[in-house]
N, C-alpha and C positions, 0 to 999 in steps of 0.2 A: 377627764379634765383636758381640755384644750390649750396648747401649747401656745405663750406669747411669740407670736413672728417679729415684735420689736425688740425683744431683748435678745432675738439668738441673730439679728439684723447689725444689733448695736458689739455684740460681742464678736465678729465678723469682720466691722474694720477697726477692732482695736489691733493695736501691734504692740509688742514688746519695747521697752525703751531700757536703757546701758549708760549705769554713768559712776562717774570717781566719786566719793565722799572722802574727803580729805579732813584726817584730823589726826590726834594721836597716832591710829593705824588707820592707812588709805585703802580704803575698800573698794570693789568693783560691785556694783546694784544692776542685778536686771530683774525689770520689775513690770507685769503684763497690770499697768495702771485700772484695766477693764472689771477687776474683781480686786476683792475686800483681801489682804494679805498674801497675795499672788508675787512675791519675791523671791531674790536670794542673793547672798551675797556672799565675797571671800575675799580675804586680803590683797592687795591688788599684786604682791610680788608673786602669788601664788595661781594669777591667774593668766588661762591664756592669752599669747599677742593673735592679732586678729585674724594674719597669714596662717595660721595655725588653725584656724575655726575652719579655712576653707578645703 
């Protein structure tokens, strides 16, 4: 079976995105939007500051 070259094209320049959900408990999401349930998430006091990723 022959491999689609537009969907490993398209999943290529997806990138990851990072954002606050603010509600009851404020959450951190990062979430590779490119695929179907590709998330995660953790309360935001629990997660790291950005200086810290690098």
């Amino acid at each position: 079976m022959a491999q689609d070259g537009a969907a490993r094209e398209s999943l290529a320049d997806c990138e990851a995105m990072g954002s606050v959900d603010r509600g009851e408990v404020d959450q951190f999401i990062v979430a590779y939007p490119c695929q179907d349930d590709a998330w995660a998430s953790i309360p935001l006091t629990e997660a790291a500051a950005l200086d810290e990723w690098c």
